[in-house]
C-alpha positions as a Python dict, from the first residue, in 0.01 Angstrom:
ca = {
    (1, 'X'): (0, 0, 0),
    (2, 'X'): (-73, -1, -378),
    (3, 'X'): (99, 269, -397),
    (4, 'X'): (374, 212, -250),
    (5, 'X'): (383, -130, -468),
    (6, 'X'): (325, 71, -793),
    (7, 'X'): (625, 310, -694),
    (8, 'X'): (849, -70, -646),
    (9, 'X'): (656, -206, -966),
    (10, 'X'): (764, 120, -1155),
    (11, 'X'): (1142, 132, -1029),
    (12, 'X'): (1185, -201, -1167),
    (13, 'X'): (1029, -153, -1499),
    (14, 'X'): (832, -458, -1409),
    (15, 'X'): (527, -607, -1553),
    (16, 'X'): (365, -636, -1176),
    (17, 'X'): (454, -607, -804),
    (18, 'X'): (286, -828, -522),
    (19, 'X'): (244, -835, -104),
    (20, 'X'): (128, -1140, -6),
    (21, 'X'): (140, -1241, 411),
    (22, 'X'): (173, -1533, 609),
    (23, 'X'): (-122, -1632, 820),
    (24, 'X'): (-68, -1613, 1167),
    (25, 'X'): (-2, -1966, 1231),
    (26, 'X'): (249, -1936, 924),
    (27, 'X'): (50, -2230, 731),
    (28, 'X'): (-99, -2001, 477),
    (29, 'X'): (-19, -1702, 225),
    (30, 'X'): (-284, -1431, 113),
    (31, 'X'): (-144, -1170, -180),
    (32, 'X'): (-297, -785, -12),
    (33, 'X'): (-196, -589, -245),
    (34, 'X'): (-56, -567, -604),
    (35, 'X'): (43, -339, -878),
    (36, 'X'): (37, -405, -1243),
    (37, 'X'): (-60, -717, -1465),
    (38, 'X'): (-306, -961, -1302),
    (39, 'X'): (-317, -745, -1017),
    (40, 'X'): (-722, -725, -958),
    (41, 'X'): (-714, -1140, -990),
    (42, 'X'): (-424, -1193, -745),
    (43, 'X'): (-545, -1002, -438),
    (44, 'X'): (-705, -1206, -217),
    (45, 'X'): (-554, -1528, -341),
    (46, 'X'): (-429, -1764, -88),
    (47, 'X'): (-214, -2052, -68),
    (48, 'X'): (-38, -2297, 147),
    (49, 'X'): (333, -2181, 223),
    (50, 'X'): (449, -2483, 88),
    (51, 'X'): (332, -2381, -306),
    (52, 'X'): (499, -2157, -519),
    (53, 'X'): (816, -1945, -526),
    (54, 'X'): (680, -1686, -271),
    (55, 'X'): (619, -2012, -51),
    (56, 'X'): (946, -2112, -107),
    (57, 'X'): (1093, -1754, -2),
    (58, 'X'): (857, -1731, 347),
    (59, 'X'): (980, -2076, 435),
    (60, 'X'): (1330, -2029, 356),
    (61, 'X'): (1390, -1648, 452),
    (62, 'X'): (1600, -1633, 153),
    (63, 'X'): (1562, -1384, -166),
    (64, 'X'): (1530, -1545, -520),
    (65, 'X'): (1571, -1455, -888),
    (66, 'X'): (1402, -1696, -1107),
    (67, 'X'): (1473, -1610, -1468),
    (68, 'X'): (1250, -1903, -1630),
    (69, 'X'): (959, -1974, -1390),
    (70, 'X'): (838, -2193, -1628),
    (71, 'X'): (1146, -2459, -1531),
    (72, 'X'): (1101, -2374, -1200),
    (73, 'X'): (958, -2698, -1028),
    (74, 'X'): (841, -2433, -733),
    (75, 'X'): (655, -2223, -1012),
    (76, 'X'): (276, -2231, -892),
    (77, 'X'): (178, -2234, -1296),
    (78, 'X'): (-182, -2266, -1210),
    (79, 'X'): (-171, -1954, -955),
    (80, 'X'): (-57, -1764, -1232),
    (81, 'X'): (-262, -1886, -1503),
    (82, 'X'): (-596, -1762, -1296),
    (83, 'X'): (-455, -1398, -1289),
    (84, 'X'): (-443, -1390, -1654),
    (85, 'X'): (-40, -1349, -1683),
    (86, 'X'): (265, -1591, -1672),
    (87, 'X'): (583, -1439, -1610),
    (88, 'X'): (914, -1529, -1730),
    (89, 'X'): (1135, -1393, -1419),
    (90, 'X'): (1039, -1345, -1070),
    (91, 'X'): (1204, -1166, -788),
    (92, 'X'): (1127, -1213, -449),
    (93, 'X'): (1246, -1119, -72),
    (94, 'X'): (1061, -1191, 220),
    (95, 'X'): (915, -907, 487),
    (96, 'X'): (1121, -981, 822),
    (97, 'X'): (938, -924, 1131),
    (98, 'X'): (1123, -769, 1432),
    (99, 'X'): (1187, -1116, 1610),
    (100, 'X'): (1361, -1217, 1287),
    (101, 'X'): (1040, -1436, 1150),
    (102, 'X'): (935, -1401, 765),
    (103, 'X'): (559, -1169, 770),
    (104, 'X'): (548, -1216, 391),
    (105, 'X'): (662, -1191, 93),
    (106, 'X'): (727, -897, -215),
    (107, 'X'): (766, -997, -545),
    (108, 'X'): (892, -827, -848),
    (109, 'X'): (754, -1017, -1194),
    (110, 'X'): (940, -906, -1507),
    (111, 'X'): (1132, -672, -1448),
    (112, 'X'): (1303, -481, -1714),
    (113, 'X'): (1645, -599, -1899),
    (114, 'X'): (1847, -540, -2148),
    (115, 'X'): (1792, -196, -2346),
    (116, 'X'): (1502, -104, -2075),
    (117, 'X'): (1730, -45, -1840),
    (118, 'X'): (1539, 159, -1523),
    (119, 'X'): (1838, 112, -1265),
    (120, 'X'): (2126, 254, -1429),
    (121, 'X'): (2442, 13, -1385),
    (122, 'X'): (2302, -195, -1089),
    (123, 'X'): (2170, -398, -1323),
    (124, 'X'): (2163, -795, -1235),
    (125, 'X'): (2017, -1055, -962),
    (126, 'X'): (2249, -952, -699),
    (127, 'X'): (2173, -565, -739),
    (128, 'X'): (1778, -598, -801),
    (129, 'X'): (1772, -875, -514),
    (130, 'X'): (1971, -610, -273),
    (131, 'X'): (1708, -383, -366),
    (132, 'X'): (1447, -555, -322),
    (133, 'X'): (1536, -722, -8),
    (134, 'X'): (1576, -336, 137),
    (135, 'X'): (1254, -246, 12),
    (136, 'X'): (1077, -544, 171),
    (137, 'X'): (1225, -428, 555),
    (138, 'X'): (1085, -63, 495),
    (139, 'X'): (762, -253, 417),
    (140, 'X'): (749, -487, 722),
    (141, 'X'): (673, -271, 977),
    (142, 'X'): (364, -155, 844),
    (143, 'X'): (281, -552, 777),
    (144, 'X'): (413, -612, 1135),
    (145, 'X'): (178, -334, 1267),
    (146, 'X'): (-165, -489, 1104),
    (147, 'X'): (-169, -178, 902),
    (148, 'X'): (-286, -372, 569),
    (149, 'X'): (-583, -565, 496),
    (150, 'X'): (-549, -971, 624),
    (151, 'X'): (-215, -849, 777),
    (152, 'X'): (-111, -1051, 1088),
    (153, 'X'): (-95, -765, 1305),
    (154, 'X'): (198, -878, 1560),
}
């Protein structure tokens, strides 16, 4: 799975990629894998679904582009701060199971802009989010399966 998050974390030009899943009772998030700044720190980190943007996306369902986290009333500052890097955007999409639940959640933290372009002229929210958001279904299944460490295995 790292690699498969370094491949996402490089497409993006981003500073770091993430994976974390819901618990099975859906109460709980743990980060699996991760590529890139503050990965080491973040894996195994767990948090209540209700914290943080990536709680925000596996309650909702919904992608997000944050571009200033640090205004972000959701932003899980202290989460961050233990890994050793704050970012200033995040992008996130959540991993939908088969019966239409939310397994998790993939985020994208800093990804390239302006002259560092890495995705040609799909540049913006609504392109990187699309992206994203069809990256995160070719990663469910293998969530969905229990193929990853901690995954709920469904």
């Amino acid at each position: 799975m790292r690699a498969a998050l370094a491949a996402v974390r490089s497409l993006f030009g981003a500073a770091a990629c993430s994976l974390a899943l819901l618990d099975e009772g859906g109460e709980r998030l743990r980060f699996v894998a991760a590529d890139g700044a503050g990965a080491e720190a973040i894996e195994g980190t767990d948090l209540p679904v209700t914290r943080g943007i990536v709680g925000w996306v596996a309650l909702s369902g919904e992608p997000i582009a944050v571009a200033e986290v640090a205004a972000d009333a959701r932003f899980a500052r202290d989460v961050a701060e233990a890994t050793d890097y704050l970012p200033s955007v995040i992008l996130a999409a959540p991993l939908p199971g088969v019966d239409g639940d939310v397994l998790g959640v993939l985020e994208v933290l800093d990804p390239a802009r302006g002259d560092e372009v890495v995705l040609g002229n799909r540049r913006g929210s609504a392109a990187e989010l699309a992206l994203l958001t069809t990256l995160a279904g070719l990663l469910a299944p293998v969530a969905d399966a229990g193929l990853l460490p901690d995954g709920p295995g469904r």
